[in-house]
C-alpha positions, 0 to 999 in steps of 0.5 A: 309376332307372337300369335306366330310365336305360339303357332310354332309351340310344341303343344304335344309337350304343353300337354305332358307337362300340363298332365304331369302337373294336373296328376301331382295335384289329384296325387298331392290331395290323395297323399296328404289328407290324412296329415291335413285332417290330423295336424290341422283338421283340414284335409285339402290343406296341402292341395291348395297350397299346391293349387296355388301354387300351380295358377302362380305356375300356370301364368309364368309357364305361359309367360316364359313361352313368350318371353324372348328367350336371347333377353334371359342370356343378357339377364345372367349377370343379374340372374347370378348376383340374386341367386347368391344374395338369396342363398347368403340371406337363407342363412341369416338367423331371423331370415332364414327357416329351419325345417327338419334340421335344415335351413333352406327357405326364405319367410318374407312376409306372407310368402315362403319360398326355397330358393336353392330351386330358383338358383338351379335354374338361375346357374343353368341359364347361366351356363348355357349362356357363358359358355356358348360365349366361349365357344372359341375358348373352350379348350382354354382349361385357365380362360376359357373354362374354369371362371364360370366354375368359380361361381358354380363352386360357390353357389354349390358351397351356399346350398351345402350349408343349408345343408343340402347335399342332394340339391347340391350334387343335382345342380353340379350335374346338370352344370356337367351336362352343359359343359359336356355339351360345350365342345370341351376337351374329354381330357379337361371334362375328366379332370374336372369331374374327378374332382367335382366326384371327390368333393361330393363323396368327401362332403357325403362322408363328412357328417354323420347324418348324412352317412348314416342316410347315404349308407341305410339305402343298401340295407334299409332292414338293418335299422327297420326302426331309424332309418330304414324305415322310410324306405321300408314303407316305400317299398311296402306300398309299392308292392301292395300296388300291384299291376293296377293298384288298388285305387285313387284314395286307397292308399295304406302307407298314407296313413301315418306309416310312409313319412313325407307321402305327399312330397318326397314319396310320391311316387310310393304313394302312385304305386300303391293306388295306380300300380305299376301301370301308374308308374309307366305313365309316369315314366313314359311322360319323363322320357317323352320330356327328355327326348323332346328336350333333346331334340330341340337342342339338336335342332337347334343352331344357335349355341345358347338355344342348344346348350339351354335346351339341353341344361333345362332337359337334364336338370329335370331329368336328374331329379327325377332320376334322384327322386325314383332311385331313392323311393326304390332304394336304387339311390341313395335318400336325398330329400329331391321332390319328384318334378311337376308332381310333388308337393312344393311351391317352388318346386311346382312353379320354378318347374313350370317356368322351366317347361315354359323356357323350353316350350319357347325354345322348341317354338324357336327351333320350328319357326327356323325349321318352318323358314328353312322349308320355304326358302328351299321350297322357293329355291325348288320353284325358281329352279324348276 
């Protein structure tokens, strides 16, 4: 059963995701030796972190594309209740971790972990299933609709607390992506969003901080010194990179100018020692991703498999989306890594299993395709 599951594997995706990963981990190393040598008087400090965290990744991706993909729809009652005790434990004086103003990892024992990571996907998994249950009640605004946004809308004001805004507003969106999906009225869809608009600009606009960091991204020049200058260095080792960069290890702006250069601006980092040539071999991986994603939801019969498939494909899509659009001063400056390539743990791993979870469903979709074949196949035989 399953050496006939991994037949039907859509290896050509295994091999971009596995791409993107092995390039974070050559990346991760190149943009963060100089912090390692200096902070801890180890230069490879952060890339075995990150290759730790790939081996526990590679064993779950894989596990994920065995794993029955209809036992995580009976998993979600449970799936929800763990995401929001680990979002109220991420609180907690003692429990919770405050790095750079926020609080958003658990320290249990050895091991420290992010868990706004683990409940996106838990929320999106959550919501492929609920709704493709309601699919006779989708135009039901009272019944059929609004509960799960209950739990979203909670889950969304956990993670704002941290404070998390960027992760916060993606996890909203990919939840959007879902319900656009589902058969709901354009009328509903857009009272909804404009509301779900209205909380997050209100929430943007409502601390200082956060204004501040939203509003430097349209003229980062005018606080050079405060914060502009992140996304000044951005900009200044993506233009040294040129058409071809100017080599792996070659990178200036690493050198103590570009903060955040291993997890946040990566990319800043491929530019300037891969160039813009880099940057399309990037970008070509992503969209290879997304249409692959997409056309497993299209394939798809079932309503959980096309509405998972589409969730899991749109939630990495937007964080990349954030992810570019704040190195390049397109967007707005939020704090989200770039999947499969940045530095981060959970990222890395929840990213994996992400992959894997889609991986098993393209699997799904070519074994009933492959069925389909043979049966018309058979059906030609008999007739002629």
């Amino acid at each position: 059963m399953i050496v006939r599951h991994l037949r039907q594997v859509d290896y050509l995706l295994v091999t971009v995701s596995l791409f993107l990963c092995i390039l974070g981990l050559v990346m991760v190393y190149s943009a963060s030796y100089p912090l390692g040598t200096v902070q801890y008087n180890n230069d490879k400090i952060f890339f075995t972190q990150q290759l730790k965290s790939f081996g526990i990744g590679l064993l779950l991706f894989f596990t994920a594309i065995i794993f029955p993909y209809r036992t995580l729809g009976r998993l979600t009652p449970l799936l929800v209740i763990v995401s929001l005790v680990l979002l109220v434990l991420v609180l907690i004086p003692g429990l919770g971790v405050e790095r750079n103003y926020s609080q958003r990892w658990l320290q249990l024992g050895p091991l420290l972990f992010q868990p706004s990571e683990a409940v996106k996907l838990a929320m999106v998994v959550y919501f492929a299933n609920v709704y493709a249950k309601k699919q006779n009640n989708i135009n039901n605004l009272t019944n059929g609709v609004l509960p799960p946004l209950l739990i979203v809308g909670t889950v969304f004001m956990l993670i704002l607390k941290q404070p998390d805004l960027g992760t916060a507003t993606s996890l909203i969106l990919a939840c959007g992506c879902i319900l656009l999906c589902s058969g709901i009225r354009y009328a509903h869809l857009f009272a909804l969003g404009s509301v779900a608009f209205a909380g997050i600009v209100y929430f943007a606009f409502s601390a200082t901080y956060r204004l501040n960091r939203l509003l430097s991204f349209r003229n980062p020049f005018e606080d050079a010194l405060g914060d502009g200058y992140q996304l000044i260095n951005s900009y200044i080792a993506i233009i040294s990179g040129g058409l071809w960069g100017n080599g792996i290890g070659n990178s200036v702006q690493k050198m103590g100018y570009l903060p955040e250069a291993h997890t946040d601006f990566i990319m800043s980092i491929i530019i300037e020692e891969l160039g813009a040539i880099g940057f399309l071999v990037v970008i070509l991986c992503y969209l290879f991703i997304m249409y692959r994603g997409v056309r497993i939801s299209l394939k798809g019969k079932d309503p959980f498999l096309k509405l998972l498939a589409i969730g899991l494909t749109f939630m990495i899509m937007i964080q990349v989306v954030f992810n570019l659009g704040a190195v390049t001063g397109m967007l707005p400056i939020t704090g989200i890594t770039l999947p499969f390539i940045s530095y981060g743990g959970t990222s890395l791993i929840l990213m994996m299993i992400t992959m894997g979870i889609l991986v098993n469903l393209s699997a799904v979709v070519n074994k009933a395709s492959e069925k389909n074949r043979q049966l018309e196949d058979s059906y030609s035989s008999e007739t002629s």
